[in-house]
C-alpha positions in Angstrom: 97.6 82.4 98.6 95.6 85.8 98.8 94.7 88.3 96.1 95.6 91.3 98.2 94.3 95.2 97.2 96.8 98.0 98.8 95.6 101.2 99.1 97.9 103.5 99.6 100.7 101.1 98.3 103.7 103.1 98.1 103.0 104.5 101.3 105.9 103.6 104.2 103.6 100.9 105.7 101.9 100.3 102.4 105.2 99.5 100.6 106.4 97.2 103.2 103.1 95.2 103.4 103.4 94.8 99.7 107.3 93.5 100.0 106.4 91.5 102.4 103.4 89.5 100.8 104.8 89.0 97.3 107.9 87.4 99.3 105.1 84.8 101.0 103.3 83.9 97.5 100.8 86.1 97.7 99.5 88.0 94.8 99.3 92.0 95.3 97.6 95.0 93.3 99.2 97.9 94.4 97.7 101.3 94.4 99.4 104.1 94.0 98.8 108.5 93.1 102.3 109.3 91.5 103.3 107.7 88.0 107.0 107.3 88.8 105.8 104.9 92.2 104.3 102.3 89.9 108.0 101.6 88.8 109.1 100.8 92.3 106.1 99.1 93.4 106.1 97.0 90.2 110.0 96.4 91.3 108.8 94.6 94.5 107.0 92.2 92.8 103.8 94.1 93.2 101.1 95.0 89.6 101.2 98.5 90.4 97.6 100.8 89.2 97.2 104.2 89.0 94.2 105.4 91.3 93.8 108.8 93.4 91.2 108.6 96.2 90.6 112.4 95.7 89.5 111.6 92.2 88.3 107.9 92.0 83.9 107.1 92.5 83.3 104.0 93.8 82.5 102.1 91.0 86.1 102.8 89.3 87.9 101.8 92.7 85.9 98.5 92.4 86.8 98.0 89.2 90.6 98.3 90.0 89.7 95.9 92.9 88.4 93.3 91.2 88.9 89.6 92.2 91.0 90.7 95.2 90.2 88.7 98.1 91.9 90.9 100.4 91.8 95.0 100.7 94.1 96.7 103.2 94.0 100.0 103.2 97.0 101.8 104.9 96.5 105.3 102.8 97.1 108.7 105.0 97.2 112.4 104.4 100.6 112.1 106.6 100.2 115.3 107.8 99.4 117.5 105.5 96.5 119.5 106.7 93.0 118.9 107.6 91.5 119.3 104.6 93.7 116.7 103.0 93.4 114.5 105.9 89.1 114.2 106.1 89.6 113.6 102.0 92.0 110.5 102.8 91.9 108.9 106.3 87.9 109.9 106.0 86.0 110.3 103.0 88.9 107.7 101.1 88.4 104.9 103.4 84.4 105.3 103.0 84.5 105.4 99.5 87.0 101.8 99.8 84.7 100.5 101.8 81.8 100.9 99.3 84.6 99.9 96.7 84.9 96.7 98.2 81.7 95.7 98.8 81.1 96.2 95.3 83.7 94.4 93.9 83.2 91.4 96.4 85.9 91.5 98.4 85.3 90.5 101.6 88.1 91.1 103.9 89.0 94.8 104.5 92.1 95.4 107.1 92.5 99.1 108.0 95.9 100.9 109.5 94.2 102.8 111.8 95.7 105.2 115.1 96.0 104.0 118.6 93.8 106.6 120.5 96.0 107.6 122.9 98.5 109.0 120.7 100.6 111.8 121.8 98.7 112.6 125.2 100.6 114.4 127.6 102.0 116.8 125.7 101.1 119.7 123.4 98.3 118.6 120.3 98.3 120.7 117.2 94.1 121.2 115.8 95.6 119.3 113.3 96.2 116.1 115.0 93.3 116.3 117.1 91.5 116.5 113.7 93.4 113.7 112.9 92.7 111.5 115.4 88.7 112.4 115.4 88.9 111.2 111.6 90.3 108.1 112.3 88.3 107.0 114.9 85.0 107.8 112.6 86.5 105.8 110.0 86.8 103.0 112.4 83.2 103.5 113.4 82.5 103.8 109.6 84.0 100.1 108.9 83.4 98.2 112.1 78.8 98.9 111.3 79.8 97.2 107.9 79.2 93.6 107.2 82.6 93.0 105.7 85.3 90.9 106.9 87.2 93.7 108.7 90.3 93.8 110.9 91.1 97.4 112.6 95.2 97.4 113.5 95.6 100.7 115.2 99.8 100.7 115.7 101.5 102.8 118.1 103.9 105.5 117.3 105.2 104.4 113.9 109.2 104.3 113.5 111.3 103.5 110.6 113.8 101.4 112.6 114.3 97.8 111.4 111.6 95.7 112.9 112.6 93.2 115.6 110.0 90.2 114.6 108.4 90.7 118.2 105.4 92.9 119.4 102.9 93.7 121.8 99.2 92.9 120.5 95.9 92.8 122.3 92.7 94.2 122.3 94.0 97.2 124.9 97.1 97.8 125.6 99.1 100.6 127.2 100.6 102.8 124.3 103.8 102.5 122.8 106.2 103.1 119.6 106.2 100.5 116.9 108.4 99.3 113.8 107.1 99.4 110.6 108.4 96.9 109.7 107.0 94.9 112.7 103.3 96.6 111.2 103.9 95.3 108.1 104.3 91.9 109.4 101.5 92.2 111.8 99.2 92.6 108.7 100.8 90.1 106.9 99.8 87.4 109.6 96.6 88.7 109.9 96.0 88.3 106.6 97.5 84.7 106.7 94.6 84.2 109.5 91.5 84.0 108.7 90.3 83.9 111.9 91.0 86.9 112.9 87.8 89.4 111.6 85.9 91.7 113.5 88.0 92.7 115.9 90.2 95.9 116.7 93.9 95.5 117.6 96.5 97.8 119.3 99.8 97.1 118.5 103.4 98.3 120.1 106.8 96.5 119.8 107.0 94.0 122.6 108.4 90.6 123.3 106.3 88.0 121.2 107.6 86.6 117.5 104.6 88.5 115.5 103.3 85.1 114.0 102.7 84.0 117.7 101.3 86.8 118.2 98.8 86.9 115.7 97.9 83.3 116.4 97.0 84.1 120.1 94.4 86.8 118.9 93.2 83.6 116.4 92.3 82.0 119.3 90.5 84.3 121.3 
């Protein structure tokens, strides 16, 4: 059983990683912005905490994170313009980093963005933007000397998940469940293993625990 630290908990991914690990025994501090998501999050199964990235210094994330053997961060602007996006994708996943270093937890998964996404067609400055921040904060994490784990899913989709995906170290892009994600991380937590290494993930054709235990042995 892990002590798991969500940030960004009540966030689509987010939510379902917490779900998903309470179900498995695990024990989960979910972070969340609003006050009426600690209610649902608590509802899960979850002990939901009030913390906003934009506001938080590092020592009062660490505080929140203490004894958690486990941070995931899955938080995201979701679109909401650039500004907001280098203040959560960026400068929030550096100052969770430092967070976590400070409160001793170790292992630090990130949702990251599978860099192909959306070629071929028309990018908005926005997305470009938003796919520049992402890969600096993988950069930011992977120089770290934490435990870390990069997942960088393809096109998110709020289908149900299938149980079966597509994961590698590269590997041509693709749409992905949610719910699939959430199960991916999941595993990966439930593999210790698994730590400095950057994952693309799709839906695809392998149960996600076989999956998962493949990249354990690699």
């Amino acid at each position: 059983m892990s002590k798991v630290f969500i940030v960004g908990a009540a966030g689509k991914v987010g939510r379902r990683v917490g779900s998903q690990l309470v179900a498995r025994g695990h024990r989960v501090t979910a972070m969340h912005r609003n006050p009426e998501q600690g209610e649902a999050l608590r509802s899960l199964g979850a002990l939901p905490v009030a913390g906003n990235l934009l506001e938080l210094d590092t020592h009062e994330l660490s505080t929140l994170m203490a004894g958690s053997d486990v941070v995931v961060f899955s938080a995201g602007a979701g679109g909401a313009g650039m500004e907001l996006t280098n203040a959560i994708d960026g400068r929030g996943l550096e100052l969770s980093v430092e967070a976590a270093n400070l409160a001793g937890a170790k292992r630090f998964i990130l949702v990251s963005a599978f860099p192909e996404a959306l070629r071929g067609g028309k990018i908005s400055d926005g997305f470009e933007n938003y796919i520049a921040v992402k890969k600096r904060s993988d950069i930011h994490l992977a120089e770290t000397d934490l435990d870390w784990v990069i997942l960088r899913p393809g096109t998110l989709l709020d289908s149900p998940g299938t149980g079966k995906v597509r994961a590698g170290l590269a590997i041509p892009y693709g749409d992905v469940a949610r719910d699939d994600v959430a199960a991916t991380i999941v595993k990966i937590i439930e593999q210790p293993k698994i730590s400095r290494v950057i994952i693309e993930l799709t839906q695809g054709d392998t149960p996600v625990g076989e999956a998962v235990l493949q990249l354990s042995r690699n």
